[in-house]
C-alpha angles and dihedrals in degrees: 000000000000120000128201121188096192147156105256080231096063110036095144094111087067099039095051087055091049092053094049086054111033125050098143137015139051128322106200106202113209118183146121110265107278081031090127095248089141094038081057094050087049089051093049086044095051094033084057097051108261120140086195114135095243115219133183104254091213090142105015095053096214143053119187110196107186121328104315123023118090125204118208131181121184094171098117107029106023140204103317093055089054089050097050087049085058087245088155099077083053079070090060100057116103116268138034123333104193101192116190106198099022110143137182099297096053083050092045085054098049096040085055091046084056083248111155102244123193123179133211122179115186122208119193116223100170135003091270090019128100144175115205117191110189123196093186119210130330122166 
């Protein structure tokens, strides 16, 4: 595990090791609300190149930035109601699935599919202060 104190407003140490890292597969958000998990996904975005407005996809489900960077949020209507969508082939889709609220039992699901799964949990120490731990793939 990997572990980041940053600024919200300067997160690119930690995206330029993400992106290092992490070029397909799954990128599971933990966080409090306000944690920070969408001003992440705009940091990855921007930090990949994408020019894309990046939006929280609370009630849309999903976001799609260029061609291959994918934007969950199971927040309001968890992880049942993905799966009933058939969300889960989405996963399977080549690039980059960032998912805000996925817990255990989304993880437990792709590592048995063979889907790289890295997880990040923010925790916020300060209004502009974070703190990122990232377990990186494991599949």
């Amino acid at each position: 595990m990997m572990t980041f104190r940053l600024k919200e407003d300067n997160l690119l140490p930690l995206v330029s090791e993400f992106g290092r890292k992490i070029d397909n597969g799954v990128v599971i958000l933990k966080g409090d609300l306000a944690a920070g998990k969408t001003t992440l996904v705009k940091a990855v975005v921007k930090a990949l190149g994408v020019d894309d407005a990046v939006t929280s996809p609370t009630f849309s489900l999903q976001q799609v930035y260029g061609e291959k960077i994918y934007h969950y949020d199971l927040y309001n209507n968890g992880l049942e109601h993905f799966i009933s969508l058939g969300m889960l082939e989405e996963l399977e889709k080549e690039g980059i699935h960032l998912i805000e609220w996925g817990d255990d039992a989304l993880i437990e699901i792709l590592e048995l599919a063979g889907i790289p799964t890295t997880t990040i949990e923010i925790v916020k120490l300060s209004d502009d202060e974070r703190e990122y731990r990232v377990e990186y793939a494991h599949a």
